[in-house]
N, C-alpha and C positions, 0 to 999 in steps of 0.2 A: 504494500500500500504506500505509495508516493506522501510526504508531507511538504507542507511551506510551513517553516517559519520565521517566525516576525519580531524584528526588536520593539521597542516599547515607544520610547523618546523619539520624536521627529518622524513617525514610521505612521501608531497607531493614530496619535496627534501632535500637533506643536506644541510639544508641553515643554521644552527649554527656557524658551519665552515666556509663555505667558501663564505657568505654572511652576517650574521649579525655579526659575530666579528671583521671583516676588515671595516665595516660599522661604529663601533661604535668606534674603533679607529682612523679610517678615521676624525672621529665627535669630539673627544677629539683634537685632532690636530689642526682640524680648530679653536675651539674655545677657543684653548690655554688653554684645561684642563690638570692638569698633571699626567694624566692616560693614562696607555699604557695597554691593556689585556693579555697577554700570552694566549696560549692554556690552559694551568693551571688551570691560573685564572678563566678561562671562563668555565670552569668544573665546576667551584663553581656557577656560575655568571644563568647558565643556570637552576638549581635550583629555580630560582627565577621568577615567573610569572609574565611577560609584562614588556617591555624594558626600559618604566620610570622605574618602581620600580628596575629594575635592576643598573640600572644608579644612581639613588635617594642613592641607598645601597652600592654606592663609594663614596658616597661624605662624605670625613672625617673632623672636626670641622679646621684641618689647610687649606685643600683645599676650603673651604667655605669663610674663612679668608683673600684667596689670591684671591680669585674670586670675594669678595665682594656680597656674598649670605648666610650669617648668620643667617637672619629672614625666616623664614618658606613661607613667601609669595614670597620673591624673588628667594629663591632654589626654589619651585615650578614651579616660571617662566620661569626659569632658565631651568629645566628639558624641560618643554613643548617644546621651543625651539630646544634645542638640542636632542629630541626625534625625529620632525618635520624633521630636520636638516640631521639626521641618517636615517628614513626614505627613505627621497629621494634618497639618497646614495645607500642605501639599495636597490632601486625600478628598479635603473641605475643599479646594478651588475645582476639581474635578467632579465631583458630587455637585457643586451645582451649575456645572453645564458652562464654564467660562473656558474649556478647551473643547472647541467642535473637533469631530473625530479628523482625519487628513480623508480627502477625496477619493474610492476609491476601496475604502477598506473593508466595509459592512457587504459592500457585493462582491468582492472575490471572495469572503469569510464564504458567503451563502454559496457560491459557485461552488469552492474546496468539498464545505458541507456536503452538498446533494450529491458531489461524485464520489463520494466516502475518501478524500483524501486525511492524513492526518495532520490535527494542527496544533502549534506549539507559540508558545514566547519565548526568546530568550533575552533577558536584560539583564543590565547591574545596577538596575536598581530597586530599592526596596519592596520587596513582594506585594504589603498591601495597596501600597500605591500604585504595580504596575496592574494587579488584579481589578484597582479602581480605574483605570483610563481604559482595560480592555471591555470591562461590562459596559463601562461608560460608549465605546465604540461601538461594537458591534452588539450588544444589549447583553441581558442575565443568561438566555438561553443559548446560544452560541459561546458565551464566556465559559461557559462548562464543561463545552469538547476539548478545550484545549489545555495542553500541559505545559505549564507556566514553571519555568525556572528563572530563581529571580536572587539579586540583591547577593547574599551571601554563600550560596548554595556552592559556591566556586572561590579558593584564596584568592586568585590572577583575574581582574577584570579585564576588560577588554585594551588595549587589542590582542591581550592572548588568546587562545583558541577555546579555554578551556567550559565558558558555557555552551558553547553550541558542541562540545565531544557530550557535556552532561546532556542536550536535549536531545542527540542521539542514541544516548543509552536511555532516557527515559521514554520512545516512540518507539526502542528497537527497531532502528533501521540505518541503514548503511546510507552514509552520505552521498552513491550515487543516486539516492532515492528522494532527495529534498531538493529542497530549493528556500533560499534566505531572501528576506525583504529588508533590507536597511536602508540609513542613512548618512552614513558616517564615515570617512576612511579608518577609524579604529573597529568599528563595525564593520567595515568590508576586509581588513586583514585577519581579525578575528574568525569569520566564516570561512577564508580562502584557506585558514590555517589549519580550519578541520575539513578542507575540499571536498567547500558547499559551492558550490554554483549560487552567484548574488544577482539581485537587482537592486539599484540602489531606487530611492525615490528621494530627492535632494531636500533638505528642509532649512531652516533660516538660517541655519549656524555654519551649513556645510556647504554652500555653494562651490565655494571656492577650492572644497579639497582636492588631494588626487585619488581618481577612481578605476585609475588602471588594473586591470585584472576581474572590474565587475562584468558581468553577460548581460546586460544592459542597465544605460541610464536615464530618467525619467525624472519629470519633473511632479510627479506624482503618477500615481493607478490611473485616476481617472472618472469622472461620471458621466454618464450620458447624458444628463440633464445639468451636471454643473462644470468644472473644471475640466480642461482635458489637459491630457497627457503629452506634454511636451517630448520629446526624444529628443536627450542630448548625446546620447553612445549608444550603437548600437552592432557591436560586432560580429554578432551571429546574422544578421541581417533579418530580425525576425520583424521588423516593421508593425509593432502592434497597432498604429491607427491614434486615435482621440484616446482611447480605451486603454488598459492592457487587461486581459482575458488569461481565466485561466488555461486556456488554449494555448496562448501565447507561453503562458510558463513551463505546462507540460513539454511543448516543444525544446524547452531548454533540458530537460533530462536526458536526451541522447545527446548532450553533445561532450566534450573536454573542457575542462576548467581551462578561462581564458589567460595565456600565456603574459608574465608582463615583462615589457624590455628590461 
């Protein structure tokens, strides 16, 4: 049985923007850190796999000094909390509907659905929050099929390989058998590392990256009533149209993972 799966962030919805950055600032506020994000920043900030280690990678020797988290066991703590803390945050901005799903994603969910394919998440970030953006996306009943590896489940976040070898072992299938949706070039090395066959679909943060090695690029899925589908790569030459179709994806399992110079 064939699976896609899908990262979370920038894939399911825009939730870089206009969910976890307001979230993590929101978080610095409450607990009196003296860290503010700019959009900027957070260009840089998103580079970096899973929202401790993102957080962990602002805390500078004076900000430790004023927080009184100098020792490695208490920043530690420290983080856990205000990870927790951002989370929730984070779970509330989703729950009430201020990140619409990305174009695209509720109709290939339904297409994979009806043709019994298998489907999965794999992100680095925090389970409950990704379990919230995906009901939130494609609704309760469809959230169910799918097996969601999240957050911690993995030491090495992304761009290691090592969530998507776990969402392979948790669908039992050989990675000639799937196919990856992301958005990200740590997302797209990540996948190539456990040689998935990627589509990227580009979201705010990653316009710019390099996508060499994905089997095609897209400026999203696609609707037929709202956004189409730009094609910015397309190496197999599978020309999906306005749309991409789960047609179009299946067509990517016979081929080679795409070679990069």
């Amino acid at each position: 049985m064939p699976a896609l799966i899908f990262d979370c962030d920038g894939v399911l919805a825009d939730t870089e923007r206009f969910g976890h950055l307001p979230a993590f600032n929101r978080t610095f506020e409450e607990f009196g850190v003296p860290l503010h994000w700019t959009e900027a920043d957070y260009a840089e900030k998103v580079k970096i796999g899973g929202g401790k280690e993102r957080m962990t990678s602002a805390i500078t020797p004076e900000i430790a000094a004023a927080l009184g988290i100098a020792d490695d066991e208490s920043r530690a703590a420290a983080v856990v909390q205000w990870h927790r803390r951002k989370t929730e945050i984070y779970t509330q901005l989703v729950q009430s509907g201020a990140l619409p799903p990305r174009p695209g994603i509720r109709r290939i969910v339904e297409e994979a659905d009806r043709a019994g394919w298998s489907l999965a998440v794999a992100s680095t970030s925090a389970e409950p929050a990704v379990r919230a953006v995906l009901e939130h996306s494609v609704g309760p009943v469809l959230a169910e099929r799918f097996a969601v590896l999240a957050g911690d489940v993995v030491r090495l976040k992304k761009p290691a390989p090592d969530i998507y070898f776990a969402a392979l072992d948790a669908l039992d299938i050989a990675p000639a058998d799937a196919v990856v949706i992301e958005d990200s070039e740590n997302g797209l090395r990540a996948a190539r590392g456990a040689g998935l066959r990627t589509i990227i679909t580009v979201s705010s943060y990653t316009t710019e990256e390099d996508f060499a090695g994905a089997a095609l690029v897209v400026s999203s899925l696609g609707d037929p009533s709202g956004a189409r589908a730009d094609t910015l790569a397309d190496p197999y030459s599978l020309t999906p149209g306005d749309v991409v179709t789960l047609a179009d994806v299946a067509r990517l399992l016979a081929q080679p993972l795409v070679e990069v110079p």
